[in-house]
FIKOLMI-802440 format. One record per residue: x, y, z of N, C-alpha, C in turn. Coordinates in steps of 0.1 Angstrom, whole numbers, plus 5000, padded with zeros to 4 digits. Layout:
XYZXYZXYZ/...
//
This chain:
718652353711719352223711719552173725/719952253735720352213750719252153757/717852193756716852193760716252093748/716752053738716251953732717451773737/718251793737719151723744718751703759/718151773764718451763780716851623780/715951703770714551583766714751463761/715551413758716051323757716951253762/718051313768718551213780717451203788/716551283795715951203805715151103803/714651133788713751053785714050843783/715550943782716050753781716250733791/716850853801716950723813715650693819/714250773819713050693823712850593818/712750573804712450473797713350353789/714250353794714950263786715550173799/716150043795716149923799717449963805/717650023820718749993824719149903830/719849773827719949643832720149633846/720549733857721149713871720249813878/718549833868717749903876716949823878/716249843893715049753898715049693910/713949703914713449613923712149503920/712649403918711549323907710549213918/709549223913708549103919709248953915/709148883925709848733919708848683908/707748653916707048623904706548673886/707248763887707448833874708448813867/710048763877710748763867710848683856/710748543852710348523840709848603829/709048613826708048703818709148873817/709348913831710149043829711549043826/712148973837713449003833714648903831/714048753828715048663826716148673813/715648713806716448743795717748833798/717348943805718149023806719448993816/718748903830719348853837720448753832/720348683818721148603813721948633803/722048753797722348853787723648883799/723448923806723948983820724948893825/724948763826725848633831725148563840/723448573842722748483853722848333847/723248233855723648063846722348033851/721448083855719947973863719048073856/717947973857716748023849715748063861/714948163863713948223867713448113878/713248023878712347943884713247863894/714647873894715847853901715047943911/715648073913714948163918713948173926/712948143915711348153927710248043918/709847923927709247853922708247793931/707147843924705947853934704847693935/705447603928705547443931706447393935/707547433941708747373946709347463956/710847433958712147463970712647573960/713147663956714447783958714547873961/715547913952716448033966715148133972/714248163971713448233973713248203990/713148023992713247974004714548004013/715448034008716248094018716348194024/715548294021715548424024714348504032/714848534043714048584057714048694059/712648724060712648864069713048854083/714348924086714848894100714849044112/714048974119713249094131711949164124/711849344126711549414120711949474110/713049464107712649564088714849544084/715149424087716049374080715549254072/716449174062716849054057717748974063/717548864063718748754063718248634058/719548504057719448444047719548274052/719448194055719848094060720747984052/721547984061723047934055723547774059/722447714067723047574070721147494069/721947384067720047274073719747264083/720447354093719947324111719847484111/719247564102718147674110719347794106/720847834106721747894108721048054100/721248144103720548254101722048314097/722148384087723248514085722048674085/722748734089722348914087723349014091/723349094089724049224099724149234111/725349264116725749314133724949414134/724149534124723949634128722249574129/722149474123720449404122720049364138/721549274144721149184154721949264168/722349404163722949514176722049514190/720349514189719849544196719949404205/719449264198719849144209721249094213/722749194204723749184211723749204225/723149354224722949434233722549404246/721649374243720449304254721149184263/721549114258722949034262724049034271/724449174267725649244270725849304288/727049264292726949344311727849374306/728749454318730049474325730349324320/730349254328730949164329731249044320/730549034308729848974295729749104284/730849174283730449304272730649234259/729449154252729349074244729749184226/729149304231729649394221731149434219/731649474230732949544230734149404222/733449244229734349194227733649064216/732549084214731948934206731848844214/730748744205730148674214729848524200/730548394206730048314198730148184207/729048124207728447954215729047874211/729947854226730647734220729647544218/728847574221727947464221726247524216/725247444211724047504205723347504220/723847454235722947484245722847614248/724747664243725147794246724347904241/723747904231722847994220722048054226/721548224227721248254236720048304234/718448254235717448314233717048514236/716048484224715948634219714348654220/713948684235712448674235711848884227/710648854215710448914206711048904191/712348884191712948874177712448754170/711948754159711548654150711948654140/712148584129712248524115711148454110/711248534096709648514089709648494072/709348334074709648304058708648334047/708648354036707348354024707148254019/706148164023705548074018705148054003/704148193998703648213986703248353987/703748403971703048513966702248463954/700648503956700048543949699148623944/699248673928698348763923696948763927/696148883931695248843935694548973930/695049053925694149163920693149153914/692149073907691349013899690349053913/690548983925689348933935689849073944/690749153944690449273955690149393947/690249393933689249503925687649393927/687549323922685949293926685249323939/686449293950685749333961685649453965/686449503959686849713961684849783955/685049703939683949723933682749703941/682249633950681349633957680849723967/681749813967681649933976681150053971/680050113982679050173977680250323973/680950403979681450493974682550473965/682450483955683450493939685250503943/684750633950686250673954686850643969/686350493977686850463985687850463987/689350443995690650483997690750344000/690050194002689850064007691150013999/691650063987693150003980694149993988/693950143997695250144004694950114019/694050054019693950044042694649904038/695749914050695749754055695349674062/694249724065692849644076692249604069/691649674054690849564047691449514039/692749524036693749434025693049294032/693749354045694449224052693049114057/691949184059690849114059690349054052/690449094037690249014027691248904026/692148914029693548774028693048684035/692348724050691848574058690748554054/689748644045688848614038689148504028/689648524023689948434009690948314014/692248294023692248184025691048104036/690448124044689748114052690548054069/689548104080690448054095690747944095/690147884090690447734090691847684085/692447734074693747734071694647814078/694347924085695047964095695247904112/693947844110694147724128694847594121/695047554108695847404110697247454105/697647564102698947604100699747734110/699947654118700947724128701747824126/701647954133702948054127702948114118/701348054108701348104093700048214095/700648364088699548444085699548484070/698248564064698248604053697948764053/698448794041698648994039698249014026/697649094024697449124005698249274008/698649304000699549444000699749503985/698949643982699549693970700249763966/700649743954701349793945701049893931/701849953927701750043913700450133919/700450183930699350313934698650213942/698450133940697150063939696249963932/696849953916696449923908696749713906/697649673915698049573919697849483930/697949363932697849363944697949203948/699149123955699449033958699248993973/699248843970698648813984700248753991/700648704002701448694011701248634019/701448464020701348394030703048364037/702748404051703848384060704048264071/705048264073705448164082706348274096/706448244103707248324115707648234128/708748244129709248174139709748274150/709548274163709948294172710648314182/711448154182712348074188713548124181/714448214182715448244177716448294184/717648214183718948204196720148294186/720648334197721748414191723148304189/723948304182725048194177726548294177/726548404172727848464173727848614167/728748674169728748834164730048854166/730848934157732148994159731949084170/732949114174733149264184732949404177/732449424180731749584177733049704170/734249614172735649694161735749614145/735249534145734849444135733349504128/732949474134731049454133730749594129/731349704135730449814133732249914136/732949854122734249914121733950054110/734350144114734050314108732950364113/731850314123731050384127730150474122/729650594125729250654117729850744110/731050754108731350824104732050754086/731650624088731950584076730850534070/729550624075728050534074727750624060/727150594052726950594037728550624030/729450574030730250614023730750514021/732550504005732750404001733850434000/735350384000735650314004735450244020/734550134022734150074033734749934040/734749934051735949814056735549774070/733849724069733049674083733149544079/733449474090732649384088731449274098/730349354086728949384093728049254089/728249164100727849034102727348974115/726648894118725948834131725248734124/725248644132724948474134723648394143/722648414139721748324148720748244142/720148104149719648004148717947994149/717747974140716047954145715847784149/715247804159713947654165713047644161/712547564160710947474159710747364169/709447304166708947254175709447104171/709247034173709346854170709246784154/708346904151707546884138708146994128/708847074129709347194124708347264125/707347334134706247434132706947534142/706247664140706947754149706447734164/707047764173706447774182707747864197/706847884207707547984220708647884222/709847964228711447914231710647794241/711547714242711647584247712947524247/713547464256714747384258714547234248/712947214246712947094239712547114227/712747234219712947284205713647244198/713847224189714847184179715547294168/716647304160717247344150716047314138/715747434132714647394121715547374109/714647284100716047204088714747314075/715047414073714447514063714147414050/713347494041713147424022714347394017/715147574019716247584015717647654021/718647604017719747704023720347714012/721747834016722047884006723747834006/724047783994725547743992726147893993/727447843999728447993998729947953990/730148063984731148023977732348133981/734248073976735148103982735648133971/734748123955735848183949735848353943/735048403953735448563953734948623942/735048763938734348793927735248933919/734948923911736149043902735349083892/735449233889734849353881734549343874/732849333869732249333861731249183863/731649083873731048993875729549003879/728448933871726948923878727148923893/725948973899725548973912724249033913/723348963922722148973925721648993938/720849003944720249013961719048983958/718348923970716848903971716848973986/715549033989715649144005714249204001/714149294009712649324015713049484017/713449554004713549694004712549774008/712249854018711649894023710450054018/711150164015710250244005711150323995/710450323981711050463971709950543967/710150603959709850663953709650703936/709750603929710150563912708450693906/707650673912706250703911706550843915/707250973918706851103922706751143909/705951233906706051403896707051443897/707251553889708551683887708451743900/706651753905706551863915707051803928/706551643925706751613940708651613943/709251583933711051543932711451713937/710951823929711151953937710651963954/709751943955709251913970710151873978/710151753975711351673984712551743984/713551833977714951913977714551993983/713552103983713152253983712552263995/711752194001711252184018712052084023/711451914022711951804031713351814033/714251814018715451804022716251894029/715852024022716652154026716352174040/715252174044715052204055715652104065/715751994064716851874076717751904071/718651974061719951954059720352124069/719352224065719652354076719752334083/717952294092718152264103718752154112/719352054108720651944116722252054117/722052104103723452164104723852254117/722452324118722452424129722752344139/722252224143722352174157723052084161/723652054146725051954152726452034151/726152154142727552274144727352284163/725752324170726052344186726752224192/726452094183726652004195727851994194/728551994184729751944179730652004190/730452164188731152284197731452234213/729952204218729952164231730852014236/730951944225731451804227732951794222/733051884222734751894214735152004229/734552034238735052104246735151984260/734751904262734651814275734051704267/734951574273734951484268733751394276/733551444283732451384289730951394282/730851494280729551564268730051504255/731051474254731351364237730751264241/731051184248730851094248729151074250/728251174263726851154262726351184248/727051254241726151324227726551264214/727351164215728351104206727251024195/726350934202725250864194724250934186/723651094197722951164189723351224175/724651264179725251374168725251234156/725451114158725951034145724351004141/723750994149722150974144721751064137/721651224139721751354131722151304118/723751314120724351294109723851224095/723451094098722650984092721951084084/720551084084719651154076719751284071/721151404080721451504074722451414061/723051304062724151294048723051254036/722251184043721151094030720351214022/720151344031719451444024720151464017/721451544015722151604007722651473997/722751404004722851293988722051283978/720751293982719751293972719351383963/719751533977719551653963720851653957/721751623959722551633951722351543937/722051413942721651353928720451463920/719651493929718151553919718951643911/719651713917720151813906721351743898/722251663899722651633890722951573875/721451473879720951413869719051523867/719351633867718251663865716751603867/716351563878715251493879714151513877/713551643881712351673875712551713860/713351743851713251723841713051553835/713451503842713051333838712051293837/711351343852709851323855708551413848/709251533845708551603836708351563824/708751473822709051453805708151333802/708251243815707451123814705851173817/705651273825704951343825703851393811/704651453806704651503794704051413783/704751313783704951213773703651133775/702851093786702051033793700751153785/700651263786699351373782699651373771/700451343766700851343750699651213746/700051113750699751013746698150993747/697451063762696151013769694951133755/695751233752694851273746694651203728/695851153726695551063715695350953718/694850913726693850753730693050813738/692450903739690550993747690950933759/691950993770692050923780692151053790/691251133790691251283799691651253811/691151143815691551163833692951113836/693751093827695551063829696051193831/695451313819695851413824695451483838/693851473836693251483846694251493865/694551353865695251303874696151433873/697651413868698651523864698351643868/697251713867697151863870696751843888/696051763890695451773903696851713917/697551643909699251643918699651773915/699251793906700151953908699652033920/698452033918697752173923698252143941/697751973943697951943955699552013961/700351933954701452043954701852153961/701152233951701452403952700152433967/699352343969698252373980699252383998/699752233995700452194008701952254012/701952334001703152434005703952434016/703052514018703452634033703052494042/702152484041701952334058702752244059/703352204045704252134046706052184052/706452304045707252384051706752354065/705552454069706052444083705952324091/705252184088705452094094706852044098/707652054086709052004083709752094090/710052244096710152304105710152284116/708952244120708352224136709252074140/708752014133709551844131711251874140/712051934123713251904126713952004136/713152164136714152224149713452254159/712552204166711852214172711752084181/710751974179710651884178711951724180/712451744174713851694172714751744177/714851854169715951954178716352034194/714952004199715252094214714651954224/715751894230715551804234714551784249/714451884254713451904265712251904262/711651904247710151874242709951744246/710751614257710351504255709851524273/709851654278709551574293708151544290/707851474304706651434305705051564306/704051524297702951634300701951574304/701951414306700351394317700351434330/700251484332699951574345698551574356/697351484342695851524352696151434364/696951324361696251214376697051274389/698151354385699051394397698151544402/697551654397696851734395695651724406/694951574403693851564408694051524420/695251424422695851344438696251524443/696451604438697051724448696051784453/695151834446693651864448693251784457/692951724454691951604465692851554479/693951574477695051584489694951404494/694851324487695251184487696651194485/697251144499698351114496698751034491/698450884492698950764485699050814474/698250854466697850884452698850964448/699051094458700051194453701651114448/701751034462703350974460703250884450/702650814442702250694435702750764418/701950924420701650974408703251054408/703851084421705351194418705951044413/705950974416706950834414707150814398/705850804392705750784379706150914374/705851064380706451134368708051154368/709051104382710251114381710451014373/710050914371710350764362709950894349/709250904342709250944332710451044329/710651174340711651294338713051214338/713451134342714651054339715050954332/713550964322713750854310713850964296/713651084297714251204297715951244295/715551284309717051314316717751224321/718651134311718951034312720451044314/721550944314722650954321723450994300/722651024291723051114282722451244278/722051264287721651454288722051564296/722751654289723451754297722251894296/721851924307720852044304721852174296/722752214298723652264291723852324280/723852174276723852144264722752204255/721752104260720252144253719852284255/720252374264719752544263720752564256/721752564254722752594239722252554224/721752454227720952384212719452434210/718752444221717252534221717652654216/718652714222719152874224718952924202/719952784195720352854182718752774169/718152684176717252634167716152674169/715752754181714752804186714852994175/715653044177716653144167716353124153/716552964147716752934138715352924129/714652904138712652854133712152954132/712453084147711553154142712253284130/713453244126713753374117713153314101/712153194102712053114087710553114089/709853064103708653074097708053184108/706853244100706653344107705353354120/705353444127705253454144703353404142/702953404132701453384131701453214132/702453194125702253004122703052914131/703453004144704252914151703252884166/703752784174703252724184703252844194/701052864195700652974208701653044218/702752934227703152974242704653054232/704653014222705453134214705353324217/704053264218703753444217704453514232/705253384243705953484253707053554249/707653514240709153534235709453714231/708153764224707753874222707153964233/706153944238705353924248706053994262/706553874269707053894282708753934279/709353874264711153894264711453944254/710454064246710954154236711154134222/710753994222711553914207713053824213/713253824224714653754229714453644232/715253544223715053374227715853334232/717153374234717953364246717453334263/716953484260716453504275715153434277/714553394268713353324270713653164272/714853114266715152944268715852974282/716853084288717353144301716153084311/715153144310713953104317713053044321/713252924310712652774311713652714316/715052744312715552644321715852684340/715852804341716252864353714552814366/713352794354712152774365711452694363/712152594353710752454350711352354359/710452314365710152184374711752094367/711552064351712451964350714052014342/713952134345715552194342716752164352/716452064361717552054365717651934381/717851854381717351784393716951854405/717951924408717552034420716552104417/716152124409714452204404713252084409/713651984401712751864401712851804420/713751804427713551794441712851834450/713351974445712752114448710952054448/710752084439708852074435708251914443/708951834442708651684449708451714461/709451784469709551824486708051904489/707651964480706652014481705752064470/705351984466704351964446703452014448/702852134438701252184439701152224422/699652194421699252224411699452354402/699652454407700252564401701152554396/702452514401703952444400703652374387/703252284385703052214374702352254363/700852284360700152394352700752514348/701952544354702652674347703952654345/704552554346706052484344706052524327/707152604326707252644311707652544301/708352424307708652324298707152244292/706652204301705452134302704652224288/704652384292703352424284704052444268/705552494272706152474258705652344249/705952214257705852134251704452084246/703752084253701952074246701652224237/702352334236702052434227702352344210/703652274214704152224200703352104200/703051984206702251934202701051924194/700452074198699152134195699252184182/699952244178700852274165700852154155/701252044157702251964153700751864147/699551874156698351824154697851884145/697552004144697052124136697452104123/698552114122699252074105699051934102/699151844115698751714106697251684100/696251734109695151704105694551824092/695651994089695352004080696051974062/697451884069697751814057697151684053/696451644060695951504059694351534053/693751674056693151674042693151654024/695151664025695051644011695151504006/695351414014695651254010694651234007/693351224006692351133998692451173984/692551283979692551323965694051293956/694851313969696351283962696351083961/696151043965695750873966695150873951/694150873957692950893944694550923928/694451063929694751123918696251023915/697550993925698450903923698150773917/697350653921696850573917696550593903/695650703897695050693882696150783874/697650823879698650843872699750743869/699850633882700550513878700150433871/698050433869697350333861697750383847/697750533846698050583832699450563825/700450543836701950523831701850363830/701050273834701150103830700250093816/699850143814699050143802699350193787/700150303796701050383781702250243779/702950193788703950123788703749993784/703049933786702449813783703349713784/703749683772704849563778706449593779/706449693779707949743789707549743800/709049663808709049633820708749773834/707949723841708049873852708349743866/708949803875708649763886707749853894/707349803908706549853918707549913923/707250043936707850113940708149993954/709050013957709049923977708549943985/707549833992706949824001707349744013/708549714015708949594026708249504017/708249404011707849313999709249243992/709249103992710449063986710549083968/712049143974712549163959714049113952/713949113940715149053934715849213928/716949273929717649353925719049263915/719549323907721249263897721649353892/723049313892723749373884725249373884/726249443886727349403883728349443896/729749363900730349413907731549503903/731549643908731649773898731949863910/733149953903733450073911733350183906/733250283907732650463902733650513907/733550613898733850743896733250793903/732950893916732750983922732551113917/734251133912734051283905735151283895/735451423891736151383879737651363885/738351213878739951213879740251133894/738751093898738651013910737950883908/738650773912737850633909738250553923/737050513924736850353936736850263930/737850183935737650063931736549973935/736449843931735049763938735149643951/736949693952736849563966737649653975/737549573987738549673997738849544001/740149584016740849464019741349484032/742249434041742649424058743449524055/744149544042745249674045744249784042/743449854043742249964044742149974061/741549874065741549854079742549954086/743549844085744649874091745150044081/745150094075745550234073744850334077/743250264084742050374089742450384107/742950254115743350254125743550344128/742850424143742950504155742550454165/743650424178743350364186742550474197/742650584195741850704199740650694197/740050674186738850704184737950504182/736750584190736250424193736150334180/735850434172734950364156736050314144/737350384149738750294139739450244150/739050174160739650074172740149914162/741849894159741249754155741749654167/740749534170741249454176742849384175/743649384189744649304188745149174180/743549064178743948934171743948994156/743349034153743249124135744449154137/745349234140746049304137747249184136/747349094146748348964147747948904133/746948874131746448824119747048884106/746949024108747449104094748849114095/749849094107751149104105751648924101/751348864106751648714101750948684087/750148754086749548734068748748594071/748148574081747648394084746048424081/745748444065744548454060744048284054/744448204053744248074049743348084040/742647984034741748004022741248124019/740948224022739948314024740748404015/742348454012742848534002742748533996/742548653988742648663971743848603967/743848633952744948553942746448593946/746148763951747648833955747448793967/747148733976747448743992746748824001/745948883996745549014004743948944009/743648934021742148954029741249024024/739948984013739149124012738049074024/737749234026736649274032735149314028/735249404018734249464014734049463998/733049473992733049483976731649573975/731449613963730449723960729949643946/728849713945727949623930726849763929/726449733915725349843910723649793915/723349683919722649633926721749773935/720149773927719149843932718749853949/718949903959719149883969718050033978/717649983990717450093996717150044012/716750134020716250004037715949964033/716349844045715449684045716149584039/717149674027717649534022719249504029/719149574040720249554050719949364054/721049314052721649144054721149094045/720649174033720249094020721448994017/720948894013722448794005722848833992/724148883987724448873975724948763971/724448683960724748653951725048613941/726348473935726948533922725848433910/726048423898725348403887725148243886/725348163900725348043900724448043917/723748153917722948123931723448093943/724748083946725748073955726348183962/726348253980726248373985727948353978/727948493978729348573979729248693989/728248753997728548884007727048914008/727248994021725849044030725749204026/724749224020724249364018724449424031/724849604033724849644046724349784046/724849854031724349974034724550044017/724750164016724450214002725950354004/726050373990726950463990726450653990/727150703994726650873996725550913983/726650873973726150953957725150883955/724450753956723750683951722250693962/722250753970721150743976719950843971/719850863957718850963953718050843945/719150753943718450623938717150563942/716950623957715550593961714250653950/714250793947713450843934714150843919/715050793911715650743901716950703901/716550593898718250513899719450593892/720850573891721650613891722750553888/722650493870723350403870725250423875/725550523872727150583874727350553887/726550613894726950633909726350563918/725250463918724650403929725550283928/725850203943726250113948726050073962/725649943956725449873977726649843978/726249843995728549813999727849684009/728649594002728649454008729649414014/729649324027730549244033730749144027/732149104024732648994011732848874022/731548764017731248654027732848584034/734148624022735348534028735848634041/735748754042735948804057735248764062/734148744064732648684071733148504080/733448474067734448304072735748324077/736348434074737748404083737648474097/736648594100736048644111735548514121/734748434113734548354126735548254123/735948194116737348084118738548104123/739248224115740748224118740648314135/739548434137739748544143738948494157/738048404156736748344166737648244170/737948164160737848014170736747944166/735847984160734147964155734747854142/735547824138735447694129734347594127/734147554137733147484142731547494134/731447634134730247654127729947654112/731347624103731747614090731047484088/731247394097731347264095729647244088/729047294092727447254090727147364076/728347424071727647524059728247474047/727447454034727947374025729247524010/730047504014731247594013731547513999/731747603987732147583974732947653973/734047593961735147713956735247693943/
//
């Protein structure tokens, strides 16, 4: 009975209609999911949405930089996204003297607006289906089982194929992409627009913007608020074109109305964003894979090396502060792992996947469809083949690799080698120049050598007690060899005589450089031993991708075919999507519940003026003792900041817009909750939630707290 129960819960949650699951193609939703969406509380019909003869919301929504969203909020170009989206052109920005981060930064005039040479915004013109004309053209290809589904060189060749140059030379800024989906078995075309000309307009202060830091990074109750402001230009004509003083404010298809009347539990809410990758498509074997190597193995090995770092940076504040970024960077993808196995096992996931599995060979042999199963056994086998290579890839990666941070000196060495030899001097000093430029892009003013022989000392310890002395990197074999099996005294020795263990080493060898010196510098050979390694496993795991392609593709063809007209989405590809659902707080665990909004008094009870990441600024805090929230409060008085929704989410959809069931923003997507990040390989209806910036802290951040009023004036604000 347990094991008949357990086949049926998973079965429904594969297959049954959970309304706040998905990442949906626009152009599908009609046909897929408008019903549901209006069942739900959506007041617009599908074509509100995305309408491929006309203007909506679909037109508001940007891919902003590389691999965020944002949304455009005024008819003169006004861009919304994340502080953590537009951190890097804060940054860029930013002196001593102008610490545009520490303190925010907002133009008091549009001359003021501060160009951002590289960063672009990039609208979608059209998507269309086009799979009809890239299976015919696939078909023309003399080998059966070409991999041409998945190259993006011939996707994308065929896209300027089929629109032709000519439509690419009279439309400026505009390119085209065909990109698949469901394995492969899909495949839409993508005409783009990209603008260039993009000025920076405003950003909170980094106590605001990037308030809890990392240490409140996947988690919920949340109280950032994670916002930034900037403007796109065009040319005369609205076409994209290079920054110019004689550019103009582009007037978009569409912007997006914002509304002030807030939102309360259980209310529709939607996002449109450009989620970046999941996983809906693994096996049982692959969902075990991922817990049992990938994850386990970054969750040991980080643990190992941020318990050293921790130790060392809790002892001198100086070493906190250099290792402060790394350790929270660690942190990041050590929390996301354990979030996800924790989901896999909670909701049993390969039993889910097994079942659909199951259910799929059930089916192919009563419809004569051998090669569904077919497919099924040959993921397995691949599987159980890439084992061990994969273990030890994911080894070498995270404690090795990642973990011993002197694998980054520099190893080109022939041009300085050969200037020694041949005794050219010019050449010699030309070639030491460039490799101290490299060793102190390195050894930078956040690297403590110290440090890193303490962190080599326990992950170097840590790798070889897991994988064994046959499958590890050649210059390994000194550790045994010349130091008995002792890794102590072996990392003792790289740092006590490599060239780049220590400035005085590296002076040392400059005053007088010879080829020997270098060719036997232990860091140097360590570091090309792991390279060599790191090659070896890729080119013998990259034997298994033609057949796993192959075999994936004719198991997603076999799961659209069993399903027919039940709804599937595509897995994420950076591809725009519509996610909904409700605004909703969880249960965590048992006898524990989050609510779904947070507010200024959160803020203010997380305050440490100690610690950089609960710093709150002085005017907030004047603000929260005079209660001078003006429009922007809820019904009781109180400032919200943050709200959470069940909304399908994963990267990428960072500065997505939410919102509410009348197409009108209510908050900026920013990040996802601990429990819910397994949602990337099955959703989760209990526990997954995006944590959004609630647009009215957004408006009182730049009105009451900026002084930025001014920029309200151009945004069309409902209540």
């Amino acid at each position: 009975m347990k094991r008949l129960f357990i086949s049926l819960f998973a079965l429904c949650i594969s297959l049954s209609a959970i309304a706040d699951e998905g990442m949906w193609l626009l152009p599908l939703l009609q046909q897929q999911k408008q019903v549901d969406m209006k069942a739900l509380g959506l007041a617009l019909d599908a074509h509100d949405i995305y309408n491929p003869e006309g203007s909506s919301l679909k037109d508001a929504v940007v891919i902003f930089g590389g691999g965020c969203t944002g949304e455009m909020v005024s008819s003169d170009g006004l861009v919304l996204t994340n502080h953590h989206c537009g951190y890097g052109q804060i940054q860029q920005h930013s002196t001593v003297e102008n610490d545009y981060l520490t303190h925010g930064f907002w133009a008091s005039s549009r001359d003021k607006e501060l160009p951002n040479p590289g960063l672009s915004v990039t609208f979608i013109e059209q998507m269309e289906d086009v799979t009809d004309y890239v299976l015919s053209e696939l078909a023309k290809e003399k080998d059966p089982n070409n991999l041409n589904f998945q190259s993006t060189r011939y996707l994308n060749e065929l896209a300027r194929k089929k629109v032709g140059e000519l439509f690419l030379k009279e439309n400026p800024g505009t390119t085209v992409e065909i990109r698949s989906f469901y394995g492969g078995n899909q495949f839409y075309m993508f005409t783009r627009k990209t603008y260039t000309d993009v000025r920076l307009v405003g950003a909170p202060p980094s106590s605001i913007g990037k308030f809890g830091g990392d240490t409140d990074n996947w988690m919920w109750p949340r109280h950032t608020g994670d916002f930034s402001l900037f403007r796109v230009y065009a040319d005369a004509q609205g076409n994209p074109a290079a920054y110019s003083e004689s550019n103009v404010p582009l007037r978009p298809k569409r912007w997006l109305k914002i509304s002030l009347k807030g939102v309360q539990e259980n209310d529709y809410a939607m996002m449109i964003g450009f989620p970046g990758r999941t996983y809906k498509y693994y096996t049982s074997w692959e969902v075990a894979e991922r817990r049992d190597i990938d994850n386990t193995v970054r969750i040991d090995m980080r643990e190992v090396r941020q318990n050293a770092m921790l130790e060392e940076m809790l002892k001198d504040p100086k070493v906190r502060i250099q290792y402060s970024s790394k350790y929270a960077n660690s942190t990041n993808s050590y929390k996301n792992a354990i979030g996800t196995n924790w989901a896999i096992n909670k909701r049993d996931f390969e039993q889910v996947k097994k079942t659909e599995q199951d259910k799929l060979i059930a089916w192919a042999k009563a419809n004569n469809k051998p090669e569904y199963e077919e497919a099924i056994l040959t993921l397995e086998q691949i599987v159980f083949d890439r084992k061990d290579l994969r273990f030890r890839n994911w080894m070498l990666d995270e404690a090795i690799s990642r973990g011993i941070e002197f694998t980054q000196v520099p190893t080109d060495i022939d041009a300085l080698c050969l200037a020694l030899e041949r005794r050219e001097k010019a050449q010699q000093q030309e070639q030491l120049r460039l490799l101290e430029l490299a060793y102190l892009r390195f050894a930078n003013k956040d690297y403590d050598p110290e440090v890193d022989k303490k962190v080599s000392k326990v992950m170097l310890k840590a790798y070889r007690e897991q994988v064994p002395i046959w499958s590890q990197p050649k210059y390994m074999d000194q550790i045994d060899k010349k130091f008995k099996g002792d890794t102590d005294a072996f990392i003792d020795h790289i740092f006590k005589t490599s060239i780049f263990a220590s400035s005085e080493n590296f002076n040392k060898f400059k005053s007088r450089p010879t080829v020997k010196a270098l060719k036997n510098d232990p860091m140097i050979l360590f570091t090309l031993s792991v390279r060599e390694e790191r090659l070896a496993l890729s080119a013998a795991l990259a034997d298994f991708d033609a057949d796993y392609a192959l075999a994936h593709r004719m198991y997603v063809k076999g799961l659209l075919e069993m399903y027919k007209e039940n709804a599937n989405f595509p897995d994420a590809n950076s591809t725009m999507r519509l996610t909904y659902g409700q605004v909703k707080g969880y249960e965590p665990r048992d006898c524990e519940y989050y609510g779904y909004q947070t507010t200024l008094e959160g803020v203010m009870e997380k305050e440490d003026p100690d610690n950089w990441e609960f710093v709150v600024p002085d005017k907030l805090k004047e603000l929260y003792n005079t209660k001078d929230y003006g429009r922007y409060q809820t019904a009781d008085g109180k400032l919200p900041v943050a709200f959470c929704a069940t909304t399908h989410t994963t990267g990428g959809n960072s500065g997505s817009p939410v919102l509410n069931a009348n197409g009108e923003l209510i908050g900026i997507n920013f990040d996802r909750n601990w429990e819910g990040v397994g949602g990337d390989i099955q959703y989760l209806p209990d526990y997954q939630r995006s944590i959004i910036v609630d647009i009215r802290y957004v408006l009182f951040c730049i009105d009451k707290y900026a002084g930025a009023g001014y920029l309200l004036e151009e945004m069309d604000i409902v209540y």
